[in-house]
MDTraj code that builds the backbone (N, CA, C; nanometers):
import mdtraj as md
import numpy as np

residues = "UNK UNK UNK UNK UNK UNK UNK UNK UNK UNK UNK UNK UNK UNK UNK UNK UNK UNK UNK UNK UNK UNK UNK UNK UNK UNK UNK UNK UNK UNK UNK UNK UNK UNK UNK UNK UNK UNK UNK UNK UNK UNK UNK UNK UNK UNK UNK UNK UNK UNK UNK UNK UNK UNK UNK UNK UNK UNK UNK UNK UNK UNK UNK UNK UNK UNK UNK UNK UNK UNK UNK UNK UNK UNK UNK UNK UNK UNK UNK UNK UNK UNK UNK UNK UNK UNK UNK UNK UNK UNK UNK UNK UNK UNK UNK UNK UNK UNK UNK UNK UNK UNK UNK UNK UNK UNK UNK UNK UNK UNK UNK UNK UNK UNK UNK UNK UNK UNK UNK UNK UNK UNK UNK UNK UNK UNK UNK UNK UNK UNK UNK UNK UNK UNK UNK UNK UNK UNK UNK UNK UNK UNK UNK UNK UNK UNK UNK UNK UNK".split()
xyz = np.array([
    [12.4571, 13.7826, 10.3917],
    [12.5737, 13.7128, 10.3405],
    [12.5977, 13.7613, 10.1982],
    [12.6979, 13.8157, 10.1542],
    [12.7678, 13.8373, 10.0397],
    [12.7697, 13.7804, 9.9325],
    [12.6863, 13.7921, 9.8037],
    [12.7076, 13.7067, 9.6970],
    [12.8294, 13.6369, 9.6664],
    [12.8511, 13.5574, 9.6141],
    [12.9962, 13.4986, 9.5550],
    [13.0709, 13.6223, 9.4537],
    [12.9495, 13.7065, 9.3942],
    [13.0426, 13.8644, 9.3236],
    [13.0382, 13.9556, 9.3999],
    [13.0371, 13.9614, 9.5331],
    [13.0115, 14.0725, 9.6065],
    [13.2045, 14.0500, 9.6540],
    [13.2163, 14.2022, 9.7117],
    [13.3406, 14.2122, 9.7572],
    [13.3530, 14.1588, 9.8941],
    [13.4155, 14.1669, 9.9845],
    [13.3987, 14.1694, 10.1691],
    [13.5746, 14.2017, 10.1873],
    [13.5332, 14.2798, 10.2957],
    [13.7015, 14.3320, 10.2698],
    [13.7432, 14.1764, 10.3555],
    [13.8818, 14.1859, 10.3872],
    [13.9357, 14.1082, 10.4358],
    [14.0024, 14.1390, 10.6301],
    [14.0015, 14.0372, 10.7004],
    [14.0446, 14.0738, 10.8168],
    [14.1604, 14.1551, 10.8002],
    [14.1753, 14.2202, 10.9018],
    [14.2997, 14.3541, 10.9210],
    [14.2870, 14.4611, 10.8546],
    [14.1790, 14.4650, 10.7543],
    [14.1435, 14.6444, 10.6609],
    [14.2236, 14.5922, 10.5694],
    [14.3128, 14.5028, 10.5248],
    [14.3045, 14.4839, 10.3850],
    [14.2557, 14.4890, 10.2705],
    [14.2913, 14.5924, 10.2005],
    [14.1986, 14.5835, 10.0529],
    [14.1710, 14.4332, 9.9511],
    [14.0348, 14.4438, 9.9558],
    [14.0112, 14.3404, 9.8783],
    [14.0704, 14.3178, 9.7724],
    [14.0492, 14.2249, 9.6918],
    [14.0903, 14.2252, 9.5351],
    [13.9899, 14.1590, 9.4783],
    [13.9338, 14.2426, 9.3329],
    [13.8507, 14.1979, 9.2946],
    [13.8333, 14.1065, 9.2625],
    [13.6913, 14.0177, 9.2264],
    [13.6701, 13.8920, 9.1417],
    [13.6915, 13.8727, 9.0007],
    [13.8057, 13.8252, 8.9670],
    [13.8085, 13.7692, 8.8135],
    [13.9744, 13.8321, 8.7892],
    [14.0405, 13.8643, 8.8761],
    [14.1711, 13.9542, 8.9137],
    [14.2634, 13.8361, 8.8769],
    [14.3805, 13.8579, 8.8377],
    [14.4816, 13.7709, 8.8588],
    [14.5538, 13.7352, 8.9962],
    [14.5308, 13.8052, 9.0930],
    [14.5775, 13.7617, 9.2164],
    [14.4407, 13.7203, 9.3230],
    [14.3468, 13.6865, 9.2545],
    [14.1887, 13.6598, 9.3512],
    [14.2020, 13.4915, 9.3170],
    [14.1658, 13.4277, 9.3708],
    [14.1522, 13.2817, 9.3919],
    [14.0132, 13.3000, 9.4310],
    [13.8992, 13.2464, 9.3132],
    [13.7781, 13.2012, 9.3865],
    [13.7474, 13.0705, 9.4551],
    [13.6827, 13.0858, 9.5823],
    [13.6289, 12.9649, 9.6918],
    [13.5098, 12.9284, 9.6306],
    [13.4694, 12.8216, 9.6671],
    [13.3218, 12.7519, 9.6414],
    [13.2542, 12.8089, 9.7556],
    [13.1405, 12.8728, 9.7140],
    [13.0547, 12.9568, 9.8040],
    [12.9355, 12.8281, 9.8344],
    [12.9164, 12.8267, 9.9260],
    [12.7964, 12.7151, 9.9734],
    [12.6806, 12.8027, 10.0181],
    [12.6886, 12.9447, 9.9883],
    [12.5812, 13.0205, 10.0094],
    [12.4411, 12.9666, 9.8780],
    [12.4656, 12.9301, 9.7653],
    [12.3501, 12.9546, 9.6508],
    [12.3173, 12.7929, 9.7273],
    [12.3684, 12.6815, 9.7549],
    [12.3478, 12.5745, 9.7857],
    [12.2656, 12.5663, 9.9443],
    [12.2961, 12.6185, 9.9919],
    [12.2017, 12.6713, 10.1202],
    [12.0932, 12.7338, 10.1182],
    [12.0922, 12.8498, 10.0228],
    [12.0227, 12.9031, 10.0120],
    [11.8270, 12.8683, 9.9328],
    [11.9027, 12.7343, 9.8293],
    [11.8121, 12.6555, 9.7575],
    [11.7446, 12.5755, 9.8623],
    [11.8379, 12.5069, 9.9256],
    [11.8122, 12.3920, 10.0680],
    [11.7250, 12.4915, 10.1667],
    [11.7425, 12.5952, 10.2468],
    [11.6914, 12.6545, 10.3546],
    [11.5498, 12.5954, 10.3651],
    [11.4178, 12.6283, 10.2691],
    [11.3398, 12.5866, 10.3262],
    [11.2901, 12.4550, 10.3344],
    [11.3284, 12.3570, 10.2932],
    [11.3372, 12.2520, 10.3914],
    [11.4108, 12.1893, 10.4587],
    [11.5365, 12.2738, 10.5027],
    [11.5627, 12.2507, 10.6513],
    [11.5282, 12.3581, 10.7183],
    [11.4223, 12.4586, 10.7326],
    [11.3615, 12.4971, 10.7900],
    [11.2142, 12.4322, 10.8512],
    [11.1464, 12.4101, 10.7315],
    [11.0391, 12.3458, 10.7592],
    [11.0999, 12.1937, 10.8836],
    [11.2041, 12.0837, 10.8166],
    [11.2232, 11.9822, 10.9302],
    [11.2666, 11.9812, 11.0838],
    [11.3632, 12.1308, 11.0491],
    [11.3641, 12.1920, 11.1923],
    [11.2512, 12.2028, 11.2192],
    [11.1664, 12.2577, 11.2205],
    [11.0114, 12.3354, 11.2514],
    [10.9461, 12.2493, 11.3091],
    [10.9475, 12.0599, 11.2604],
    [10.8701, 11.9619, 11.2676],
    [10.9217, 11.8789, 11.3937],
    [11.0442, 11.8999, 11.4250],
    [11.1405, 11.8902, 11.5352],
    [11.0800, 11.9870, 11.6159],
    [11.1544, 12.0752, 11.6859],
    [11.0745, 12.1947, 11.7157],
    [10.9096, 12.1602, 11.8152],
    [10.8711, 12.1427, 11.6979],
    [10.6829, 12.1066, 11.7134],
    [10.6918, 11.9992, 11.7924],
    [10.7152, 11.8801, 11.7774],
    [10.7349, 11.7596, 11.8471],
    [10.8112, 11.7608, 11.9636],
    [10.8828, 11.8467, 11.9680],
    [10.9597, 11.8448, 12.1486],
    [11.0075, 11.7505, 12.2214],
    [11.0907, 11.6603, 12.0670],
    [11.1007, 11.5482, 12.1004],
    [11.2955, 11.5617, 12.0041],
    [11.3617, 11.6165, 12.0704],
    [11.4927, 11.6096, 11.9533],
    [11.5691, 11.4917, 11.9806],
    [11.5595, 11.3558, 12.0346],
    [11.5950, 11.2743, 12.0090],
    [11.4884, 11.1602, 12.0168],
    [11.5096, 11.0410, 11.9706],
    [11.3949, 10.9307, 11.9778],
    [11.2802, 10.9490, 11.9177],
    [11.2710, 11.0551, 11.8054],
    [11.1086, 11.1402, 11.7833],
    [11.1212, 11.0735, 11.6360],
    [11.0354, 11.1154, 11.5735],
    [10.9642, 11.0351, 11.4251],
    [11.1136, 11.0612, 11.3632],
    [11.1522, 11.2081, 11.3104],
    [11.2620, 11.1882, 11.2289],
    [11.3526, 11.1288, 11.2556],
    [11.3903, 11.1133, 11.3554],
    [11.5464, 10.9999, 11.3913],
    [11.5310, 10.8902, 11.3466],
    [11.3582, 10.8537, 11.3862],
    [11.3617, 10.7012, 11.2995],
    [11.3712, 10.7268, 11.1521],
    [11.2990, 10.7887, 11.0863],
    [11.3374, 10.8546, 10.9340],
    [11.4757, 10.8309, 10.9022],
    [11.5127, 10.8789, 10.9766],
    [11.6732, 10.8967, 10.9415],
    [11.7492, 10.7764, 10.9410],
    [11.7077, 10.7319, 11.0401],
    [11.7935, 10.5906, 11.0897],
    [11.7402, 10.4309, 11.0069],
    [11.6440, 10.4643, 10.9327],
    [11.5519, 10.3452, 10.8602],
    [11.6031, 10.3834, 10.7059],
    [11.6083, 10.5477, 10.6895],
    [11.6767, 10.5456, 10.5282],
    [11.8243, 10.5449, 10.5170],
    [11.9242, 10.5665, 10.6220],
    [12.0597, 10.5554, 10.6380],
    [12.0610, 10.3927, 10.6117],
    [11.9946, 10.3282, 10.7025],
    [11.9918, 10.1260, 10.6965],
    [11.9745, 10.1160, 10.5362],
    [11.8425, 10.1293, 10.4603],
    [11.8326, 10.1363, 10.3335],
    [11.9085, 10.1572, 10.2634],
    [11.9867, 10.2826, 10.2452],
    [12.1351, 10.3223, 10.1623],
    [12.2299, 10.2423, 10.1850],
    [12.2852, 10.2200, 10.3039],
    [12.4189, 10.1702, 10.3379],
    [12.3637, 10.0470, 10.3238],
    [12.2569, 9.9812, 10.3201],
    [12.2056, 9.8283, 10.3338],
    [12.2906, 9.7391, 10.5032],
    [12.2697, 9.8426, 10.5987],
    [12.2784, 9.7901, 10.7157],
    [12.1521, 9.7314, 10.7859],
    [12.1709, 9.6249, 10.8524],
    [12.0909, 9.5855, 10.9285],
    [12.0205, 9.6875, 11.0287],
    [12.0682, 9.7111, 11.1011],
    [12.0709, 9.8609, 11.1974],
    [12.1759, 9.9556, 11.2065],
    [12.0689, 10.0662, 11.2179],
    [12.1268, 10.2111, 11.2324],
    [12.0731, 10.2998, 11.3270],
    [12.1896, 10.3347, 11.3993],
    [12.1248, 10.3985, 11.5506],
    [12.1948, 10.5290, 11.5419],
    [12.1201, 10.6240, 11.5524],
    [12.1324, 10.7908, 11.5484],
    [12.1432, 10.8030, 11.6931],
    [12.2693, 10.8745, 11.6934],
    [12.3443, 10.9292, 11.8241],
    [12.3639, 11.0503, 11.7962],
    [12.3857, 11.1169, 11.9494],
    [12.4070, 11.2778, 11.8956],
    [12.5341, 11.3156, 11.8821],
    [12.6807, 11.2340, 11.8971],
    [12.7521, 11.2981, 11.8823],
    [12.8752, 11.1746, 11.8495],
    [13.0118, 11.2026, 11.8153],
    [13.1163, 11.1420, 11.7379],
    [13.1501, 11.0389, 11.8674],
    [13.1942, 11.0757, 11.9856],
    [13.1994, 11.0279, 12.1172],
    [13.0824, 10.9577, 12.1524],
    [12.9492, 10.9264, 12.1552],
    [12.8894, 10.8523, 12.1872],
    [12.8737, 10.7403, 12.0680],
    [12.8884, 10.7946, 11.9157],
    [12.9386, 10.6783, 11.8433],
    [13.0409, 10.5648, 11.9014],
    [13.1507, 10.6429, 11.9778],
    [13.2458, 10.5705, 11.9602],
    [13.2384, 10.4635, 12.0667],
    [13.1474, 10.5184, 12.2012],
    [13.1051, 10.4442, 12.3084],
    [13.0487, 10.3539, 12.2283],
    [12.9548, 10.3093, 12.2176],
    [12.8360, 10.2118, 12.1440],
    [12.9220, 10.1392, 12.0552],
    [13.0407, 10.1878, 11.9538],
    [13.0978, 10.0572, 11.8918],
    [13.1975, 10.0002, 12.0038],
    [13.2337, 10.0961, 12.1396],
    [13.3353, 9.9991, 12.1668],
    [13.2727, 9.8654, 12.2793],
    [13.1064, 9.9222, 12.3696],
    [13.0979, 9.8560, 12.3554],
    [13.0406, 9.7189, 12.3118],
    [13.0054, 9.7404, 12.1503],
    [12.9263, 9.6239, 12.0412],
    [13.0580, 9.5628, 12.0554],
    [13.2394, 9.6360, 12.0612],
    [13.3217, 9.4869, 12.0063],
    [13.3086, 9.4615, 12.1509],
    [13.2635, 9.4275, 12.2702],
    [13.2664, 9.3934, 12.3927],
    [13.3477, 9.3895, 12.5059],
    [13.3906, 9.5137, 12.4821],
    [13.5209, 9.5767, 12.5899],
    [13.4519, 9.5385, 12.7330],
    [13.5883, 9.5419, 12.7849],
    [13.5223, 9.5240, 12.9446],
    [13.6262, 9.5689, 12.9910],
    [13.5690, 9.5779, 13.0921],
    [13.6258, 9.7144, 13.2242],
    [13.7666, 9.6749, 13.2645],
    [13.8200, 9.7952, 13.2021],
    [14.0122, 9.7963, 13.2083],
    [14.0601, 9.7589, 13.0834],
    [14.0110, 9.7010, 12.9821],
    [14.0674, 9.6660, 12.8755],
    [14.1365, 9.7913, 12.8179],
    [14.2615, 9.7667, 12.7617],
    [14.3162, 9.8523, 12.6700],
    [14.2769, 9.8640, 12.5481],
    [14.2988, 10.0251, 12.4890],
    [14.2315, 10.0504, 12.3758],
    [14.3738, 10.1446, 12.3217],
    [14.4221, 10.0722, 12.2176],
    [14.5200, 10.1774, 12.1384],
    [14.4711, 10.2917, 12.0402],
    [14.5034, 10.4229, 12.0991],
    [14.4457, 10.5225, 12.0204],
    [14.5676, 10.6200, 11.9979],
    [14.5523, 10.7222, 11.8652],
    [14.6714, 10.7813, 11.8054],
    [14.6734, 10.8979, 11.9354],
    [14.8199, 10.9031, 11.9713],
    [14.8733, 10.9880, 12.0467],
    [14.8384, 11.1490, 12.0244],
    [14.8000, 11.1448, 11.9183],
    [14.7441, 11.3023, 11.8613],
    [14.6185, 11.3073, 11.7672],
    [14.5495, 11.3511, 11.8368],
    [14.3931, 11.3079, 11.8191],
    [14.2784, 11.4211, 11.9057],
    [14.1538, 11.4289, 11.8558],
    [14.0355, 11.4918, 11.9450],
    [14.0454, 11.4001, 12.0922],
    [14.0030, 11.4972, 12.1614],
    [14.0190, 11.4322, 12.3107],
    [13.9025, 11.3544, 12.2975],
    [13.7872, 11.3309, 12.2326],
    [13.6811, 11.2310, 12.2064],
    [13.7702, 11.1242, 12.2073],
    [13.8731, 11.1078, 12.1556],
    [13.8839, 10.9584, 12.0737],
    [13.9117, 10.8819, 12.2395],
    [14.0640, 10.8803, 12.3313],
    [14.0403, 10.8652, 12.4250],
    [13.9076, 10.8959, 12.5605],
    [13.8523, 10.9739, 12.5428],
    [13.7641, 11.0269, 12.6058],
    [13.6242, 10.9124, 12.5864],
    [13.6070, 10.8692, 12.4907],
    [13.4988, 10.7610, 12.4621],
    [13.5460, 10.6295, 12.4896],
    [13.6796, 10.5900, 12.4885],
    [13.7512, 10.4844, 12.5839],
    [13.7299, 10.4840, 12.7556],
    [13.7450, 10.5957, 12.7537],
    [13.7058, 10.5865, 12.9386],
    [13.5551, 10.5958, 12.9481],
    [13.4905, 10.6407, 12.8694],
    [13.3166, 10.6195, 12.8974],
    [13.3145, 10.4657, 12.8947],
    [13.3595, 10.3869, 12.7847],
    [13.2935, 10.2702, 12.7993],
    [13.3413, 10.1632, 12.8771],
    [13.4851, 10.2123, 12.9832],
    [13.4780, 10.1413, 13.0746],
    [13.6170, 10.1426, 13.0348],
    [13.6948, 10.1018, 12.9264],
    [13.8409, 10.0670, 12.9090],
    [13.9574, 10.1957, 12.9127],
    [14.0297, 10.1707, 12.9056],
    [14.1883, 10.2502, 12.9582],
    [14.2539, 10.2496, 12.8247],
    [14.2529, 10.3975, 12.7903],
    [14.3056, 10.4535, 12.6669],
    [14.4747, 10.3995, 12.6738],
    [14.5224, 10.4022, 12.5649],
    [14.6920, 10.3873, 12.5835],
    [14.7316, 10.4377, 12.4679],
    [14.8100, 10.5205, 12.4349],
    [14.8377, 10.5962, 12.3581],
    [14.9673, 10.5671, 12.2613],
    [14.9593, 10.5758, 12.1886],
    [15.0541, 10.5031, 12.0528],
    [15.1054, 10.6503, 11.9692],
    [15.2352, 10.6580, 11.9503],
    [15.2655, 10.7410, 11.8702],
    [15.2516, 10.7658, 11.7200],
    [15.2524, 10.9045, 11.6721],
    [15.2052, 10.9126, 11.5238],
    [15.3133, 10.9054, 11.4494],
    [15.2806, 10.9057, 11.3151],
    [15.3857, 10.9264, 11.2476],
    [15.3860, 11.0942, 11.1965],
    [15.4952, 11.1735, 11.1956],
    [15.5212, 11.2636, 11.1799],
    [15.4896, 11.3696, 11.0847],
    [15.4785, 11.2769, 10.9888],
    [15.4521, 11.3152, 10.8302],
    [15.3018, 11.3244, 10.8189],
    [15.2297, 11.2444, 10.8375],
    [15.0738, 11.2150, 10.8250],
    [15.0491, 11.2272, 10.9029],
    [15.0670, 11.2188, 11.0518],
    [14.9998, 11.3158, 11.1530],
    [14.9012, 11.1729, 11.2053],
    [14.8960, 11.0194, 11.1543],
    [14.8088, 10.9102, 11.1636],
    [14.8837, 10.8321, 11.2802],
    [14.8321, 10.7351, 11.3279],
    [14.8614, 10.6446, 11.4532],
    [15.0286, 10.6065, 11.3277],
    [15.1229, 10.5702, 11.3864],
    [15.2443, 10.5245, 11.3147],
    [15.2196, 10.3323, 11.3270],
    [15.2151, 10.3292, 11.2181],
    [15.2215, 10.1506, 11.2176],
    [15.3230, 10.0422, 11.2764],
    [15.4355, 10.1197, 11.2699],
    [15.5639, 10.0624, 11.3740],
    [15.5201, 10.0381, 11.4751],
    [15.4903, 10.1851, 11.5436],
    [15.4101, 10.1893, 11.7005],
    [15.3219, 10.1261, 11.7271],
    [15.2067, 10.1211, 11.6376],
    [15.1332, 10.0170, 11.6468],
    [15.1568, 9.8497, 11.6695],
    [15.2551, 9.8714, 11.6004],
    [15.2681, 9.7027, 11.5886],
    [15.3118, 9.6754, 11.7699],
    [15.4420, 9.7403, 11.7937],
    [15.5065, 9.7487, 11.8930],
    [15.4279, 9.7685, 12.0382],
    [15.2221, 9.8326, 12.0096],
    [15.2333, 9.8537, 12.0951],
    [15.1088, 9.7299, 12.1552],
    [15.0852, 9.6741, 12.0340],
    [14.9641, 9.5461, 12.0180],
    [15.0450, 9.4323, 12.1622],
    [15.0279, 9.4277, 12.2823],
    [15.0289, 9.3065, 12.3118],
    [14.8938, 9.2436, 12.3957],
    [14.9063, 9.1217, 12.5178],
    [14.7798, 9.0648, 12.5421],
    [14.7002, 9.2055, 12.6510],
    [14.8093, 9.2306, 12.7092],
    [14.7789, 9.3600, 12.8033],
    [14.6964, 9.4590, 12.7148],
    [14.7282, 9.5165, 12.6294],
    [14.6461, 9.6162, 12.5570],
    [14.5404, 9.5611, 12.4497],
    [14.4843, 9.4296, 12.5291],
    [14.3526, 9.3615, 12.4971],
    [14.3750, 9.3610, 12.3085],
    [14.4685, 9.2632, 12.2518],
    [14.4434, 9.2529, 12.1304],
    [14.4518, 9.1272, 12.1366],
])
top = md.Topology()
chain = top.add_chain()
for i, resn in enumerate(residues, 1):
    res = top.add_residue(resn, chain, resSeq=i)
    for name in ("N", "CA", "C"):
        top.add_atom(name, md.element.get_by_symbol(name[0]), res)
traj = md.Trajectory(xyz[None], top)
């Protein structure tokens, strides 16, 4: 990997432009910050790894006992992914099977996609245009007893 003063040409054979140029824009290189970090996330990989245990194994609890500590949560449960988060809160608020769940019309297919894992029926609400977020109009409009609010 390329120092932060090293050149790298650019996609298409474009000539680079040097560092410190009036037309170069420097990026924040996360290479020197990685590079400090590597060995111990090498070594915790390693300890993972060794244990043959990548979920439920000593560090998850590590993880999940000093996340509680910081955030000062009661419990904290390490999942492997954004979608099984979303299963597990939907169902802690206690969805049940068929309930509607309003989610932004433009979104990761997780977001609906973790609605049908936990049993309820996605319904889709339009965004607003500008921000690209669930639209609050729509929202309001789309809250009734049917779409379990």
């Amino acid at each position: 990997m390329p120092s932060s003063g090293q050149l790298r040409a650019p996609a298409g054979g474009a000539t680079p432009t040097p560092p410190g140029t009036a037309e170069s824009i420097p990026f924040f290189s996360q290479a020197a910050t990685f590079e400090q970090l590597w060995p111990s996330i090498e070594k915790a990989l390693g300890d993972v790894f060794d244990s043959g245990k990548f979920s439920h194994g000593k560090q998850v609890g590590q993880l999940e006992t000093e996340l509680a500590r910081y955030t000062g949560a009661r419990h904290v449960i390490g999942v492997n992914s954004g979608t099984d988060a979303l299963v597990l809160l939907l169902r802690a608020c206690g969805l049940r099977p068929g309930d509607g769940v309003l989610v932004p019309a433009y979104s990761f297919f997780a977001t609906a996609s973790a609605v049908v894992l936990a049993g309820g029926r996605p319904q889709f609400v339009d965004i607003d245009p500008v921000t690209y977020a669930m639209d609050p109009e729509a929202l309001d409009a789309a809250v009734t007893p049917a779409a379990g609010s």
